[in-house]
C-alpha positions in Angstrom: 15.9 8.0 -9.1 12.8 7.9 -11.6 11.2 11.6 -12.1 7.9 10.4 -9.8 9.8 9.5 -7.1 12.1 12.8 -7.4 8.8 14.8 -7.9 7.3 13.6 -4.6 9.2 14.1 -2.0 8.6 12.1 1.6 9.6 13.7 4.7 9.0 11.9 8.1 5.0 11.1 9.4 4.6 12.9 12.6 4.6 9.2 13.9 8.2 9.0 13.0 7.5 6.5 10.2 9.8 7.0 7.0 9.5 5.4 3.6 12.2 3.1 1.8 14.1 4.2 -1.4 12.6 0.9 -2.9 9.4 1.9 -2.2 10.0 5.3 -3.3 11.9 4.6 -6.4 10.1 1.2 -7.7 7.0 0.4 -6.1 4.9 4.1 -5.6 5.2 5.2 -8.9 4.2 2.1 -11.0 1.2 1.0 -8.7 -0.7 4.1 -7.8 -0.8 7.3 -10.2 2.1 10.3 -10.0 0.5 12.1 -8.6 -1.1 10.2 -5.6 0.9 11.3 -2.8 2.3 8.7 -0.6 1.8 10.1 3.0 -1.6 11.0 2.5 -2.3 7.2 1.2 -0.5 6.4 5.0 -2.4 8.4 7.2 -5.6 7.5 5.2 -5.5 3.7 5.2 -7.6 1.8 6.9 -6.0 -0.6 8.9 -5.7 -4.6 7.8 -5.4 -7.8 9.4 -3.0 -9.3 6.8 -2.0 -13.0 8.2 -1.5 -15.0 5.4 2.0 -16.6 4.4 1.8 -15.6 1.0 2.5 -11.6 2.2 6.0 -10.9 3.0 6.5 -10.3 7.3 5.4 -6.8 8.4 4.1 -4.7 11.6 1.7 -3.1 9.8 -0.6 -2.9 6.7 -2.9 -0.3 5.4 -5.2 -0.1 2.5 -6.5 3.0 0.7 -9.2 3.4 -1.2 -8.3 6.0 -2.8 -5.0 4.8 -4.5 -6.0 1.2 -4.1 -3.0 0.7 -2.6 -2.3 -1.7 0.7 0.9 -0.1 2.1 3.0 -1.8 4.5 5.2 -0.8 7.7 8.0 -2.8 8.8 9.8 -0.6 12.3 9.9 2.9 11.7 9.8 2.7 7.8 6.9 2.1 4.9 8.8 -0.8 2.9 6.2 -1.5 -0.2 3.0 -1.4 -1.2 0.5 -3.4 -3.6 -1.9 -2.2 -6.1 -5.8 -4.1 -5.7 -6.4 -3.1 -8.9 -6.6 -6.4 -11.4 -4.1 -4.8 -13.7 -1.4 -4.8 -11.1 -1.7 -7.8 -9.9 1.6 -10.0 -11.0 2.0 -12.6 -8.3 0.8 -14.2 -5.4 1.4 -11.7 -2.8 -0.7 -9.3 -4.6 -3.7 -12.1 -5.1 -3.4 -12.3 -1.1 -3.7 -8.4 -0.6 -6.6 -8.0 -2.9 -8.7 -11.4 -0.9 -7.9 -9.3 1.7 -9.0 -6.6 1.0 -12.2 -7.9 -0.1 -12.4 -9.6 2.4 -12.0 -6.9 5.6 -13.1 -3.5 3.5 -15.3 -3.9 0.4 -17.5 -6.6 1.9 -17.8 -5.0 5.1 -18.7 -1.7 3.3 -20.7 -2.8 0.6 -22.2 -5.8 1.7 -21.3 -7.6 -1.4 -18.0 -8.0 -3.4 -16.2 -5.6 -6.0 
């Protein structure tokens, strides 16, 4: 278990809603900062409409601004998350995420794009 995961420990949501060791262990730490704490991220993310076949299957996705993270809920467990952030953006799945997120937050907020 890598020392950001170890460091930041996360108990259940009142919800009942848990999170992965994967997410835990390999995703949290490398795409927000260490010390961005995960359940706070959860509750919060504002929820997205994420319907495109390029993002895995899931019940639920939420982005934070804060973080920049989208984090997503498959049952009674937070599985992953993606970074918006150009830097962290390795594949395709991530290039869906950030349209989306452009798309349903920063354009709606802003009136324009980031």
């Amino acid at each position: 278990m890598s020392m950001a995961a170890r460091s930041q420990p996360f108990d259940e949501l009142r919800d009942g809603v848990g999170a992965t060791d994967h997410l835990l262990e390999e995703r949290w730490p490398q795409r927000a900062r260490p010390t961005d704490d995960l359940r706070d991220a959860w509750v919060r993310g504002e929820r997205l409409a994420l319907e495109d076949e390029r993002i895995p299957p899931h019940d639920e996705a939420r982005y934070d601004a804060w973080t920049q993270t989208v984090l997503f809920r498959r049952d009674s467990r937070l599985t992953t998350c993606y970074s918006v952030r150009e830097e962290h953006i390795t594949n395709v799945h991530g290039e869906a995420v950030r349209e989306a997120v452009r798309e349903q937050v920063w354009r709606s907020a802003s009136g324009g794009d980031q």
